[in-house]
N, C-alpha and C positions, 0 to 999 in steps of 0.2 A: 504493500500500500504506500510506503513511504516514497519506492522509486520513479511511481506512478503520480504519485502528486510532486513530486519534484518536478517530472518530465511537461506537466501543464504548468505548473510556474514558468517552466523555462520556456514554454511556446508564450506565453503571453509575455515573457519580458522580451523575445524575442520582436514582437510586434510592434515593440515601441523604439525597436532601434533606429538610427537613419539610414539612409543609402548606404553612405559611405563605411558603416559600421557592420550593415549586414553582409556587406562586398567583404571585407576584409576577413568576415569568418574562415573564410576559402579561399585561398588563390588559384579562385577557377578558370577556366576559360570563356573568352565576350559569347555572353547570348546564350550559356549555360543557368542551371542554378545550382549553388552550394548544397551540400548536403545540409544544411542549417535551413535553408529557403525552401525546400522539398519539404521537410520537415515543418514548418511553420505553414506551408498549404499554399505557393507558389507554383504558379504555373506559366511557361512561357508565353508570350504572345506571339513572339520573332524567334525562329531559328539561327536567322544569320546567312540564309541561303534562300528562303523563299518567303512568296509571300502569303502563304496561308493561312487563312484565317483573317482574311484582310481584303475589301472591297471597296470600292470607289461609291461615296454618300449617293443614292440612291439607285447605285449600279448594279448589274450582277458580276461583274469584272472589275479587277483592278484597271485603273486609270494608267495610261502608258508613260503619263510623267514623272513613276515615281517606281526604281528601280533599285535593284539589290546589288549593291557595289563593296567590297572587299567587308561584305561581314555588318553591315549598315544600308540600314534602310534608308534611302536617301530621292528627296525628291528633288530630282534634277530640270524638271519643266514644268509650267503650270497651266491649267486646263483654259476651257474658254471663260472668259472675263461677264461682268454682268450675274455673274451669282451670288455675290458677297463679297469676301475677301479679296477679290484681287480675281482670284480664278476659280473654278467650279469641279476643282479635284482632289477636296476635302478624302480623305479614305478612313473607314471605319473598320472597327470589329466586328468579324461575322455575332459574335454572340454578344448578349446582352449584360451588362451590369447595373445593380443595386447600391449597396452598399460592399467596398472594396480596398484593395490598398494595392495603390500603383505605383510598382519601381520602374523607372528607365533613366536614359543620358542622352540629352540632346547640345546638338552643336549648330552653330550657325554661322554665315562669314559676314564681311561687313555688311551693315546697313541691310539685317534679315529680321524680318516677321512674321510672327507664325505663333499657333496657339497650341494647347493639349485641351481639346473638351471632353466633357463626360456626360453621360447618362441623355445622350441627344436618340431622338425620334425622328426619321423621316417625313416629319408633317410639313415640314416647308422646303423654300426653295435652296436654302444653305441653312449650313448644320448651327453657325452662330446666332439664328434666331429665337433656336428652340434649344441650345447648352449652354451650359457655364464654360467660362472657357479660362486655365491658368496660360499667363501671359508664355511666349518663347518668343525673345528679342537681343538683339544688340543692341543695349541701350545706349551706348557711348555713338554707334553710326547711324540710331535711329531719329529721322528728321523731329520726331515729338516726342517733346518731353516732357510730357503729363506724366505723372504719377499713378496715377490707375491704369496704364498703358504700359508701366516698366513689368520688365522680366521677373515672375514669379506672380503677379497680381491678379487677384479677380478680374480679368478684364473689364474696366470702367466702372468697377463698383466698390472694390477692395486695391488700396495698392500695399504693396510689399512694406515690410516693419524696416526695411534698410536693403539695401543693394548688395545680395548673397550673389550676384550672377558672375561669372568668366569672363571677360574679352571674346569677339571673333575669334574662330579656330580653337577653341578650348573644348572641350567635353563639359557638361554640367550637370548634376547628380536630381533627381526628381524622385521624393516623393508627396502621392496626390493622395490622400483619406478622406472617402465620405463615409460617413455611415449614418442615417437618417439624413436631419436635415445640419447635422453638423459637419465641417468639409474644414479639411486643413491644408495649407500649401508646406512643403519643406523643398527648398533650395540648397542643395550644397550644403545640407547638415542642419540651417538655421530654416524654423520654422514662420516664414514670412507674413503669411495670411492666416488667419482662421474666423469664421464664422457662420454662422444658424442660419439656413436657408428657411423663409417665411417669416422671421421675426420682424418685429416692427421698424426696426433698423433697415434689414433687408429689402421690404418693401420703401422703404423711404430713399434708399439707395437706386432700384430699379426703378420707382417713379420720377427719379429726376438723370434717368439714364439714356442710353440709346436704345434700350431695351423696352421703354414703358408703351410702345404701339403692339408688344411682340404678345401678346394673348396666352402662348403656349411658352415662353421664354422659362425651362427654369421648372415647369411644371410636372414632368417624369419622375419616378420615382426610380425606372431601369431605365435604362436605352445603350448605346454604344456609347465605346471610346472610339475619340475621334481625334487624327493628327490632321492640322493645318494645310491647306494650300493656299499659299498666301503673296509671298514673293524673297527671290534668290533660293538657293540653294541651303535646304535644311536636313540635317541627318541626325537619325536614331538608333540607338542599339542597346541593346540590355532590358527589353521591354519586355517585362512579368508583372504579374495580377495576384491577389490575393483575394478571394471573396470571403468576404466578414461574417460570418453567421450571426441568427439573432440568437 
């Protein structure tokens, strides 16, 4: 009994660790998971060779702009323009999450923007109408410099407790927790964002946002993860899920 309740203290301290702490258990190889992560209930998203499990926001196929290059998911081109962000080849996860906990590393070169959303629905015509989206930016080459638009931020509602992001060409460590309506952002070890999706705050945020015409903005409880097309060349790798039980 005792080695049995040890073994769940240790999964739950294990939960609380950051990226960079749960990386270090292992010195695995990119786009594996540690024996510590298997253990804890990780599952990969990316191989590192393909793109399965991953399809173009309202497509049944991956989008041709965003290709598997030395072990990183990397979108190299962006779809047609008029969808939202910049271009219209936002890519999702074939399955759906609730409440989760998402590790990856993303990189970007100068003057790149790009988001990580979650729990989006295919009800509209781009994924940013209807998810939350945590910010992926160079904030030093990016033309705005709003604060609820820097790297790590609830896009336009929440900005980061301080600038945990990389330079261009750097790798930067992510992790995303929702579980209810409470959602935490972690940057590079330091926990940037957090707050209660519906509370009065949060509506008072999205009513004074670019979101207050979006009806369905925010409104899911599941839906997909969703990587960016937005604009320059943005890559991913090390992308696993944890789903949270209640």
């Amino acid at each position: 009994m005792t080695s049995l309740r040890w073994r769940f203290v240790s999964l739950a301290l294990l939960a609380t660790l950051s990226v960079g702490q749960i990386r270090a258990a292992e010195d695995a190889p990119l786009n594996t998971l540690t024996a510590e992560e298997k253990a804890a209930g990780f599952k990969l998203l990316f191989d590192g060779k393909t793109t399965d499990g991953w399809r173009g926001y309202k497509m049944k196929d991956m989008p041709p702009g965003w290709k598997v290059i030395d072990g990183v998911l990397t979108r190299v081109a962006g779809g047609a323009g008029g969808k939202g962000a910049g271009g219209g080849d936002d890519i999702v996860t074939k399955d759906q999450y609730g409440d989760f906990d998402l590790r990856l590393e993303w990189r970007v070169g100068k003057g790149v923007n790009s988001g990580i959303l979650y729990r989006a629905i295919e009800d509209a015509v781009t994924s940013w109408h209807v998810a939350p989206e945590m910010q992926v930016l160079d904030n030093e080459g990016w033309s705005d410099k709003n604060k609820l638009h820097q790297a790590g931020a609830l896009y336009d509602l929440y900005a980061p407790s301080k600038n945990a992001a990389r330079g261009p060409g750097k790798w930067n460590e992510v992790k995303l927790v929702a579980k209810g309506n409470h959602v935490e952002h972690w940057l590079n070890g330091e926990k940037v964002v957090e707050y209660e999706m519906n509370s009065d705050d949060w509506k008072d945020r999205v009513a004074k946002s670019k979101f207050k015409g979006f009806d369905k903005f925010a409104k899911a409880k599941k839906g997909h993860i969703v990587l960016q097309d937005h604009s320059g060349n943005i890559e991913y790798r090390n992308i696993r899920i944890r789903v949270i039980e209640e």
